[in-house]
N, C-alpha and C positions, 0 to 999 in steps of 0.2 A: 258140674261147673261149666256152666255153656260158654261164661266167661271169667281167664285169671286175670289177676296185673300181678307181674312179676318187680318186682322194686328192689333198692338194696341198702347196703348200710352204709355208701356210697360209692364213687366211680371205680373202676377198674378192678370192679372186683370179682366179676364173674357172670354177672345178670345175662350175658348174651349168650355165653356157652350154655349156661343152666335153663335159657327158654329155649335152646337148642335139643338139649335131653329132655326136655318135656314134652319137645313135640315131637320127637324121633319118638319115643316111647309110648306115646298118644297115637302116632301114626301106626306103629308096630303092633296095637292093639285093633285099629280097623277103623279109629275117627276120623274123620275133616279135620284140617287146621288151619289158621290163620293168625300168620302174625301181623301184630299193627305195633310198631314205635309210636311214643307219641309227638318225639321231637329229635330228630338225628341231627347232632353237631359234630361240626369238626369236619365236615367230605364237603366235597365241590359238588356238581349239580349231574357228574356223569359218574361218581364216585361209588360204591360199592356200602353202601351201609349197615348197620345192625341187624335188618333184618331179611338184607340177602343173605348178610352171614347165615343166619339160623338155616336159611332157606338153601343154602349150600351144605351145610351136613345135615339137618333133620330130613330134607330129600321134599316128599311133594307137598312143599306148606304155599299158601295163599301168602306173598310178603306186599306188605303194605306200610305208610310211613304217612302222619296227618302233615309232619312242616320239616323242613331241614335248614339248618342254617351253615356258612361257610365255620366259621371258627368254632375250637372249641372250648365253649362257654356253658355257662344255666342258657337253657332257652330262652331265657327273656333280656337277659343282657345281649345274646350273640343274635335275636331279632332287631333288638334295638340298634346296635352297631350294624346292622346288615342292611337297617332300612327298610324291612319288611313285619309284614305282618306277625303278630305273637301266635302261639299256637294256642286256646284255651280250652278248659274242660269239660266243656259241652260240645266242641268241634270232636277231642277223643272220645267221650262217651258215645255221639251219633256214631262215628264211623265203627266202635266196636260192636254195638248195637245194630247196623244193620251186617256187619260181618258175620255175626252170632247168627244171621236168619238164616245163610248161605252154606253154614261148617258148623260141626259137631262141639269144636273147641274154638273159640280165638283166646290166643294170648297177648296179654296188651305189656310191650316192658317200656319200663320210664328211662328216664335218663338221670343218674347218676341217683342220689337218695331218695325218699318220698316226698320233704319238701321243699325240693329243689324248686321255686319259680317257674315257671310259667310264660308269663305274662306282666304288667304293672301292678295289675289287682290282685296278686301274691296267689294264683290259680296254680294247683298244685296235682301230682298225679293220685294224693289222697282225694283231693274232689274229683278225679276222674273214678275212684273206685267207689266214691259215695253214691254219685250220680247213678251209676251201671248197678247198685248194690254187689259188686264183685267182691269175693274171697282175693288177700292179697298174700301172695307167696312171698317169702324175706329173704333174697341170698344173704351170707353174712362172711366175714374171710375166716379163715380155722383160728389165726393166733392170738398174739397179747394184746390186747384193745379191743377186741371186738365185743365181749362181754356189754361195755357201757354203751355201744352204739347200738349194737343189738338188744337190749333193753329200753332205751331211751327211743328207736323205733318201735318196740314193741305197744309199750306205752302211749305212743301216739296213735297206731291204730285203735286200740282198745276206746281211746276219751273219745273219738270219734265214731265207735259202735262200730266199727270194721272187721271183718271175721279174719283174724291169722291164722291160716290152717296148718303151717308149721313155716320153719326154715332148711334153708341146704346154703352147706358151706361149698360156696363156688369156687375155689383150686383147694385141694385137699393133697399136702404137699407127699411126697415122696418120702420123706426121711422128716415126719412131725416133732419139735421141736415139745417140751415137757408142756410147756401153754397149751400148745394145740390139743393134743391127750388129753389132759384136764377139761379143755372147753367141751369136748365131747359130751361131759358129764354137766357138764354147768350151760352151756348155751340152751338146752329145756328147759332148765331151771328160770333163767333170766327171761328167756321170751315169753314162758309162760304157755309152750306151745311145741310141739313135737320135733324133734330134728327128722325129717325128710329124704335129707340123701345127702351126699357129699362125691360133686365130682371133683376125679383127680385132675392134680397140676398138669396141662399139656394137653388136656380132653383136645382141644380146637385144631392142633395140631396133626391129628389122627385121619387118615385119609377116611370120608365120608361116611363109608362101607362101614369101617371097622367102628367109628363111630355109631352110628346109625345099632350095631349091633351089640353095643356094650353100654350104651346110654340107661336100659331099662335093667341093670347093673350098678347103675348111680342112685336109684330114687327108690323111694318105697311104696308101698303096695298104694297109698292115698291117690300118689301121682299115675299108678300104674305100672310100677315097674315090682322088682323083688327083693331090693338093698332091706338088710335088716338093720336097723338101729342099732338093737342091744349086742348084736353078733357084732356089728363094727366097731364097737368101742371096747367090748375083751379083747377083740384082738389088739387093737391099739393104746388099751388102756397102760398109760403108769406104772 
């Protein structure tokens, strides 16, 4: 996979720490990486973004970003308030496309769902995965709701020929609630696609190192790491 998009089942749910463990863990194996956002909102112009984040605990990634906008909005409403230019999907597909020539991995992550906006002409980070033919990875949250988002994204990648090579639930809490347990068993079911890994609640919080070294602890063997699906859910199981 020269190139992923990391996407989610929407905002805050975990997309940044989880292309965090995938490039800690990508790295940990001996590839290049590079992150590319495709539109950072919400930071000022000296402000610290998404994917210096990643590039502060997965350690030596390429971080890159195509537009940023001050508030935080969809990208195309917080350009259009800003007065600047939209970011579109042929702007993200170039820049990941020549990143892909330079590193082993780029990971491209969106901003907040898959079709969150863009632009006016409703350009979405499903067309950036179109365009690049890129595998799209699904964070999803552990609890009650997530079932129907995670499905109903599922679903959209499929109608548009998109490959979902699994999902990972991005905080996997400490003390799982009877939902969470159960999703374990049903979130494959609904996406139609393997559960991946599940980082815990606080990952972000974990000083760099100790990140860095427990990340490939989170994912499964697809992403490169050693998390077992089936071992995580007896233990967690119901």
């Amino acid at each position: 996979m020269p190139v992923l998009v990391i996407t989610g089942t929407g905002t805050e749910i975990g997309k940044t720490v989880v292309t965090a463990a995938v490039a800690a863990t990508a790295l940990a194996a001996g590839r290049s990486v590079a992150v590319l956002k495709a539109a950072q909102t919400g930071v000022g112009p000296d402000e610290p973004g998404d994917a210096r984040e990643v590039a502060r605990l997965a350690g030596g990634v390429t971080a890159a970003e195509v537009a940023r906008y001050p508030e935080p909005l969809a990208p195309a409403t917080a350009a259009r308030r800003a007065g600047l230019a939209p970011v579109r999907p042929r702007d993200v597909a170039e820049a990941a496309a020549k990143l892909a020539t330079e590193h082993d991995l780029v990971l491209v992550e969106g901003a907040g769902g898959l079709l969150v906006r863009f632009d006016a002409a409703g350009g979405t980070l499903a067309d950036v995965a179109g365009l690049l033919g890129a595998p799209v990875l699904l964070v999803v949250t552990a609890g009650l709701g997530t079932l129907n988002t995670t499905e109903l994204t599922a679903r959209e990648l499929r109608s548009r020929g998109l490959d979902l090579p699994g999902v990972v639930i991005g905080s996997w809490p400490e003390a799982p609630d009877l939902a969470a347990r159960c999703n374990l068993a049903d979130l494959p079911d609904v996406a139609g696609a393997p559960l991946l890994g599940a980082v815990p609640a606080g990952a972000a919080a974990l000083a760099p190192a100790a990140f860095r070294s427990s990340a490939p602890h989170w994912l499964a063997p697809r992403l490169e790491g050693t998390w077992d699906a089936e071992v995580f859910a007896r233990r967690e199981a119901p």
